[in-house]
N, C-alpha and C positions, 0 to 999 in steps of 0.2 A: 680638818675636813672629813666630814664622815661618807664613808663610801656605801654608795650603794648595792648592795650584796645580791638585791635580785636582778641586777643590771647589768652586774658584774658574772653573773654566771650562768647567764640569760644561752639561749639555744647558742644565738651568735658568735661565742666565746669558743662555745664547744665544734660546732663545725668548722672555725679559721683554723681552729686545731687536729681536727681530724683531718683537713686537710694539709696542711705544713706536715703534721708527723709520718705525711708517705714517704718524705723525705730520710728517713730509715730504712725501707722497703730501696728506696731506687741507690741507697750506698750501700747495698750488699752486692752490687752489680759493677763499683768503682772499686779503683785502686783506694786503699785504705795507709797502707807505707808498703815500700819496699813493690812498686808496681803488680801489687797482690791483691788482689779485693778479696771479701769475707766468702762469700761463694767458692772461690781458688781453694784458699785456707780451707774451706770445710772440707771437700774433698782432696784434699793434701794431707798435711800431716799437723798442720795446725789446728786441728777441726775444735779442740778441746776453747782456743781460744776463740774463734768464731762463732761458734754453734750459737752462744746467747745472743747475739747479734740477731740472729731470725727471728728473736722474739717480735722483734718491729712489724713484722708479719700479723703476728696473734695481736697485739696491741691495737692495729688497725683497724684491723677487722673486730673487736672487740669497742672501739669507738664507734666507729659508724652505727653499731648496736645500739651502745648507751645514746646517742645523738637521736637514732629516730626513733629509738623507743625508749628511754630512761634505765631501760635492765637489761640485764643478759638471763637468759635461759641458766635452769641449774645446771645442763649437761655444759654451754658454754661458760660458766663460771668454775664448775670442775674440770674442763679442757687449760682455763686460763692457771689455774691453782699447780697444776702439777706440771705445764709446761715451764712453768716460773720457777718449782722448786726445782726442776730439775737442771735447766739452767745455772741455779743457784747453786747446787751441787757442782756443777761442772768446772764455774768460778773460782767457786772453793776450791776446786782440786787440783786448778792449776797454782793458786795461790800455794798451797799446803806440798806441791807436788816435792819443794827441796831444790828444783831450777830455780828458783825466784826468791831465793834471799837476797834482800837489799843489802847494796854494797856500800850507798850513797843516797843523797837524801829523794831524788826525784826518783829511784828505785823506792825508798819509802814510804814516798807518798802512794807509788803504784800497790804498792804492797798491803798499805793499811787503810787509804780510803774506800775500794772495793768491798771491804768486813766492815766499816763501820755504815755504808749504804745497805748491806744487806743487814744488817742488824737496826740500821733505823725503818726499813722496808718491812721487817717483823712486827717492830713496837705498831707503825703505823696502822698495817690491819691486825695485831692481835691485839695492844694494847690503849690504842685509839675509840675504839668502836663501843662507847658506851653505850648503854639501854636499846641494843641493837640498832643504834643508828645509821646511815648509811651505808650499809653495807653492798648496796650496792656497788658502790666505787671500789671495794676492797678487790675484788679480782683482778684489776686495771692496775692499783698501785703494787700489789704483787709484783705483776710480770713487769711495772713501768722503773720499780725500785732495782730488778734486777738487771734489766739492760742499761740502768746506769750505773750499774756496779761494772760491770763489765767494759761497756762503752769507757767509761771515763780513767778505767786500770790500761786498755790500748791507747787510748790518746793521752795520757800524762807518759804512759811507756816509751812512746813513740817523737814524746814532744824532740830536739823542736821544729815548726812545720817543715823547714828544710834544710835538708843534711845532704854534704855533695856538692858534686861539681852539677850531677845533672838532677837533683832533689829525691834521689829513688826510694832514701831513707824518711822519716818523718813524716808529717803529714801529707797526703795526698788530696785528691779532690774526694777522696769515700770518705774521710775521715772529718770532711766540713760538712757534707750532708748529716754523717750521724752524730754532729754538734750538735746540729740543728733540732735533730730530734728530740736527742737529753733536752736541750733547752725548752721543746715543745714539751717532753715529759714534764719535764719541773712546773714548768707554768700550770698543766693540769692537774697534776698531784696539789698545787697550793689552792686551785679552785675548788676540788675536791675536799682543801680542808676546811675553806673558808666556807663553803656549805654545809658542811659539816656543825659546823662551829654556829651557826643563823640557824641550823634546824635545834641543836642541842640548848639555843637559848628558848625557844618556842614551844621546847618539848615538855 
């Protein structure tokens, strides 16, 4: 069955999506585990772990962008660039920090899927972007690669959803909202490639 690719990545797609990914924006306000939300965490002492989390913020407001007008401004594409890498830094730094070696294998997975998201989040805008195409999207998968590096190194940390007699550990309700986002992320980053891929055959 061959899909329709201008159909498939038609306005419509992209607005059902800017709107579900507030659902990032409103789980920095939830308990995420341990009756803590990302907001607590950042002014606490977890802030290192949190922090990328806001990215959902810039990602948002970065959609809405691309939705009513196809681009972002160069000043909001260099907002989007260094808010990402620095996130990414922060990622990193917890990973590399020497607390976080895996003991066990779901420690492992927290430990090495977060580097291989940001490392596939690099190839994607550096090594994707042939005869400068689309580049537009590239600020977006930036900051959208990072908050899933991040997002999904807490919720594999954290699994499983409940721990406890009264669940305080594990998943909370923050932490289904900022599924939801990653999930919203993923789906945009694949329509972003799949346009990608329809303009590069055209080109």
């Amino acid at each position: 069955m061959k899909i329709n690719l201008r159909k498939l990545n038609g306005w419509n797609a992209h607005q059902i999506l800017a709107v579900t990914g507030i659902s990032g924006i409103i789980g920095l306000f939830l308990p995420f585990s341990w009756s803590t939300s990302p907001l607590e965490a950042l002014i606490g002492d977890a802030w290192q772990i949190a922090s990328p989390a806001f990215l959902s913020v810039f990602i948002t407001f970065a959609t809405i962008r691309f939705v009513i007008s196809g681009s972002l401004f160069k000043v909001e594409k260099l907002i989007a660039y260094i808010v990402g890498l620095m996130a990414a830094g922060v990622t990193l730094s917890v990973i590399f920090s020497g607390n976080m070696w895996p003991t066990n294998f779901q420690e492992l997975l927290a430990y090495v899927i977060p580097i291989v998201m940001l490392l596939l989040g690099a190839y994607l805008v550096l090594g994707k972007s042939k005869k400068g195409l689309s580049k537009e999207h590239n600020p977006l998968i930036a900051m959208q690669m990072t908050y899933l590096a991040n997002c999904l190194m807490c919720l594999i940390a954290f699994w499983p959803p409940k721990v406890g007699e009264w669940g305080l550990g594990g998943w909370q309700i923050g932490a289904y909202f900022c599924l939801v986002a990653s999930v919203v992320y993923l789906i945009q980053i694949a329509l972003f490639l799949l346009q990608r891929n329809e303009i590069s055959e055209h080109a």
